[in-house]
N, C-alpha and C positions, 0 to 999 in steps of 0.2 A: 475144752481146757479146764484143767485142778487150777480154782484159785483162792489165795487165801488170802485176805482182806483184815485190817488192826486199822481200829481207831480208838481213839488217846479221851482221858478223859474231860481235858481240857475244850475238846470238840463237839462233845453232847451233853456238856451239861453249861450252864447259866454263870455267871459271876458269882454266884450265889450259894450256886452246888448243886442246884434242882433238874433232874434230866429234863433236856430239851427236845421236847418230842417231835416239833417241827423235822429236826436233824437227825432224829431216828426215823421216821418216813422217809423222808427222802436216801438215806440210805437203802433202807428196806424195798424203797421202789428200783432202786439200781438192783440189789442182790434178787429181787423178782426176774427184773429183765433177763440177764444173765441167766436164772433158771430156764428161762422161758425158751433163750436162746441155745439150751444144751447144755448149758458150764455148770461145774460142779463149785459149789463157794462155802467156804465155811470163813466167819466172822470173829474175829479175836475181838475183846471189846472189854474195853476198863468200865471204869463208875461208878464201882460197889461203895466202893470205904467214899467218894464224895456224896452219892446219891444216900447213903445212911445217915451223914455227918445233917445233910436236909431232910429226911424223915423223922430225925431225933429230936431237931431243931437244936442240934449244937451251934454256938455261937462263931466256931473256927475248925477247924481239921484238925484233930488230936496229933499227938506226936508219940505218945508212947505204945508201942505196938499191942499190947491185949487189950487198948479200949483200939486201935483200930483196925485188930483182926476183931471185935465183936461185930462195930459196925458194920464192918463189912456185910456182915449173915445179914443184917437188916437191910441193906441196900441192895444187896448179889438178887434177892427176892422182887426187888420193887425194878429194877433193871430186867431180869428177866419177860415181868408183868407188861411191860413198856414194847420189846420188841414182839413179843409174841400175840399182842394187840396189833402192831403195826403188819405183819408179815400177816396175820390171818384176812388181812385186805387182800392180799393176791392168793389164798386159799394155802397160803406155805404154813409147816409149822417149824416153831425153833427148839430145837433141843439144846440144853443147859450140859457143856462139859464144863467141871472145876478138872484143872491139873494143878501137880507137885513134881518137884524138879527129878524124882523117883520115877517119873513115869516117862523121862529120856532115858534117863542110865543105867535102871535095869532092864535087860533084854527083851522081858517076860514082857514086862510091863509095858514096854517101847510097842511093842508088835499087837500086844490088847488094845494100847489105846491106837493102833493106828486102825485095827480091827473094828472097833467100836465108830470111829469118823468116817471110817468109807461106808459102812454100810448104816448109817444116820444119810449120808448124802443119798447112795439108792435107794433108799426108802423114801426116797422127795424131802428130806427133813431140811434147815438150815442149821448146823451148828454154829452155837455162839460156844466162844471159849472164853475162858478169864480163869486166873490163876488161886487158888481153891485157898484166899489168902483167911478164910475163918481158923485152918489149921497148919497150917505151913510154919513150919518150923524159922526161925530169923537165921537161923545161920545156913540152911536149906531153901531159901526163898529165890524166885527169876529176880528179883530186884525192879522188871517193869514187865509191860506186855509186850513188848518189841521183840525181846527176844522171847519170849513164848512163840511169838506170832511164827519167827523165822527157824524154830526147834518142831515147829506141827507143820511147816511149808515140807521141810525136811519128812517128816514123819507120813505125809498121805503123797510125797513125791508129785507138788504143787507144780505147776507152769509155772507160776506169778505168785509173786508176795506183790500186796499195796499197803505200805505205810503212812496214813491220812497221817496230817499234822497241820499246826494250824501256818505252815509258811507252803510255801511252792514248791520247795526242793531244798537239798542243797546249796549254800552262797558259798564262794573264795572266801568271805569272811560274813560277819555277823552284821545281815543288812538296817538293821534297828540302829546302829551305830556308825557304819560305814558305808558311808553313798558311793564307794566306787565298787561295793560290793557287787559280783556278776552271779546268775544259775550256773550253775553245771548240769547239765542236760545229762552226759552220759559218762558213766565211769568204768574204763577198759576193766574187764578180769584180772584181778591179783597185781589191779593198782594199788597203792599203799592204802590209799580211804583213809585213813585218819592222819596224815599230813595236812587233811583240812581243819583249818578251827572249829568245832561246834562246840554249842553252848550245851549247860543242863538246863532241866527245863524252865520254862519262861512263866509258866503257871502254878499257886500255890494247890490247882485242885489235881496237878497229875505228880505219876511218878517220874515220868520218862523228859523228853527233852530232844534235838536234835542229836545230842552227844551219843545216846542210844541207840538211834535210828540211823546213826552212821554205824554204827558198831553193828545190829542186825542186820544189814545192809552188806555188809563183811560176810558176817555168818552166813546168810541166805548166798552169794557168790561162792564162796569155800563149799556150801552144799551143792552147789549145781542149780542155784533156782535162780531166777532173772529176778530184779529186786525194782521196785519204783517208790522211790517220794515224794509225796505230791499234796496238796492243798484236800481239808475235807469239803471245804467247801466251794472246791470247783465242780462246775455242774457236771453232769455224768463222770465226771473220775472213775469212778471202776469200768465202767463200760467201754473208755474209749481207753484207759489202760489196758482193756483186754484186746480192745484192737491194733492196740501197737502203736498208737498215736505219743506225740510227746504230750506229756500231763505233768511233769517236775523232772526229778532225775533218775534216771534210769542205771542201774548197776547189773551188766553183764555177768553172765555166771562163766566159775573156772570149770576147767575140766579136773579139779580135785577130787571134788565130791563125797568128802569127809563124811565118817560115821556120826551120828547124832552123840554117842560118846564124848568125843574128841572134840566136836563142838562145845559141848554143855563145858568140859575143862577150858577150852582154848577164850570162851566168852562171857558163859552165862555163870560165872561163878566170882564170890570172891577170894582174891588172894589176899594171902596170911604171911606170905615171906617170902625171900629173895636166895637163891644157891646161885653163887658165880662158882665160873668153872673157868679150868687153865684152857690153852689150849689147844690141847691134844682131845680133851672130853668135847671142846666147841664142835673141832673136824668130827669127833665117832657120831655126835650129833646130828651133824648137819649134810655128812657125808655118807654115812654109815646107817643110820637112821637104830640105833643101838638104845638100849637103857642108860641110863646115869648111873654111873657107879661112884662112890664113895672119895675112891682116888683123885680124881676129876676135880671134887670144888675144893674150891683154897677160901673160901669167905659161907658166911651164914649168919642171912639178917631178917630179923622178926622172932613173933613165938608164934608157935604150930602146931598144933597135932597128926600124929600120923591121919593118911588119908584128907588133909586140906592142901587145896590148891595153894604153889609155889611159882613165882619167875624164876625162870634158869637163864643167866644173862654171861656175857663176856667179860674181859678183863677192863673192856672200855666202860660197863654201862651198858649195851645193847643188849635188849632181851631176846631172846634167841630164841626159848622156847616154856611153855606153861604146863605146869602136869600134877597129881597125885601124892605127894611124900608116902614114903612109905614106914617112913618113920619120924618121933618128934622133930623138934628144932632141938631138945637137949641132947638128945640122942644122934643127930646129926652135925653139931658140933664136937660131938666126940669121934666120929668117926669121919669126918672127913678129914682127905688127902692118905685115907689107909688103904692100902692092898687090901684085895678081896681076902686073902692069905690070912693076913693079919687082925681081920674080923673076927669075935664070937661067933658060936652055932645060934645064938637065940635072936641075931639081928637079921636083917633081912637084906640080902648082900647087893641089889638095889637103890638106889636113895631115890629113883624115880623110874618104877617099869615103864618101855615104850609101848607098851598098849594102854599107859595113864598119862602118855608125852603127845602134848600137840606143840607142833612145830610152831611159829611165827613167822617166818623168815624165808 
């Protein structure tokens, strides 16, 4: 079994920010066993920019992003140093992938780097992943590991995603708050998943949060991958994840099985503005599976640049579906509700190609 394993930062490192090596062992002695047992695992794993903010001896976790993409270069290093100490106990070595969100959505790049993880894993290596946040562009950024994790499950065509966090699973609602809060063990394919409440995250030293790990969790289904969340600090979690056992909640995969493309628009990205459409553009959409044309939206809300992800919703408010602009917001305020006829030659007679359209809905 392909499995690909993310844990949060909030889970290996201290109150403090200081990685906790205890809790990288004992991971490391899980992703041993699993070796041992045939499974192929690569490791997604946060704690650069907190494991820096404590090498620096900063007093707090910066906020402005160029002091904490520097820190990060100084942490991304001393995290490495940590696991590839703990793995050289079971004779494994770990190999250091940084990713950018370039290395889903071009083709080239998608297939390199899937190229470069399969054969890291036959070669007996463990990859650790973490998102190459020293140069990553803020408006280019995954925004957490969650969805990295469930864009690379995607990408080496994973059995298993495991989303450690520091709760059990999924709750009906936010057990910190409401004692009649219940787990949700299992979530049918191409159930809605975010009718449930989650929170962001609960910790000042990560990015992420349940809100994301339901959200990956989505993603990893839509790709075809079996999804689990679960506690990192239940004893063998990956292992008896791998056995099928229940360990938090489990999200069944569709049989959609979505390009990593269509992913990285439909999840791992932010949106910049909203095209409602009449509808006649809702049906060619939802029925037809067509482009957007210009015709279609009667409204246009935010500012945008060509090529930034848009909601395309209905007359009521439902979003229907997320995609690509292919042109501004000022430019698409001008032409929407026009025949393609009555376009200029130098606009682009799209307002959202369906190879840049993922559905919702």
């Amino acid at each position: 079994m392909r499995v690909v394993a993310k844990i949060g930062t909030s889970s290996i490192t201290d109150q403090m920010g200081v990685i906790d090596v205890g809790v990288i062992d004992t991971m490391c002695d899980q992703l041993a066993a699993l070796r041992a047992a045939g499974h192929e695992v690569v490791l997604v794993s946060s704690g650069a920019v907190s494991a820096g903010v404590s090498a620096l001896g900063l007093p707090s976790r910066p906020t402005d992003m160029p002091t904490l993409q520097a820190i990060s270069a100084a942490g991304q290093s001393r995290l490495m140093e940590t696991y590839n100490r703990s793995l050289h106990r079971h004779d494994l070595v770990a190999a250091q992938v940084l990713l950018v969100p370039h290395d889903f959505v071009d083709r080239r790049q998608y297939l390199h780097t899937r190229q470069t993880l399969v054969r890291l894993m036959e070669l007996g290596c463990v990859p650790i992943v973490n998102e190459n946040d020293a140069i990553a562009a803020d408006e280019l950024r995954f925004g957490d590991n969650d969805r990295i994790a469930t864009l690379v499950a995607h990408n080496v065509a994973a059995d298993l995603l495991v989303l450690l966090t520091d709760m059990p699973g999924l709750y009906t609602a936010d057990p910190r708050t409401d004692t009649s809060a219940t787990l949700i063990d299992t979530v049918p394919a191409d159930d809605p998943l975010l009718s449930v409440e989650a929170t962001k995250s609960g910790s000042t030293r990560g990015s992420g949060g349940m809100a994301s790990k339901l959200s990956a969790a989505r993603m990893a289904s839509w790709a075809g991958v079996r999804a689990v969340i679960a506690s990192s600090s239940r004893p063998d979690v990956l292992i008896d994840a791998v056995k099928g056992l229940d360990v938090g909640t489990t999200f069944l995969p569709s049989s959609r099985n979505l390009p990593a493309r269509k992913l990285w628009i439909g999840f791992a990205t932010n949106v910049e503005g909203r095209l409602v459409v009449d509808d006649g553009a809702r049906r060619a959409l939802l029925e037809r599976g067509t482009s957007l044309l210009p015709a279609g939206i009667t409204e246009v809300a935010g500012s945008f640049a060509a090529g930034d992800v848009v909601d395309i919703c209905d007359q009521q408010g439902n979003t229907l579906a997320r995609g690509l602009a292919l042109v501004d917001s000022d430019v698409m305020r001008d032409i929407k509700g026009r025949r393609t006829s009555e376009l200029p030659t130098s606009v682009a007679h799209e307002a959202v190609h369906r190879d840049d359209l993922m559905l919702l809905v």
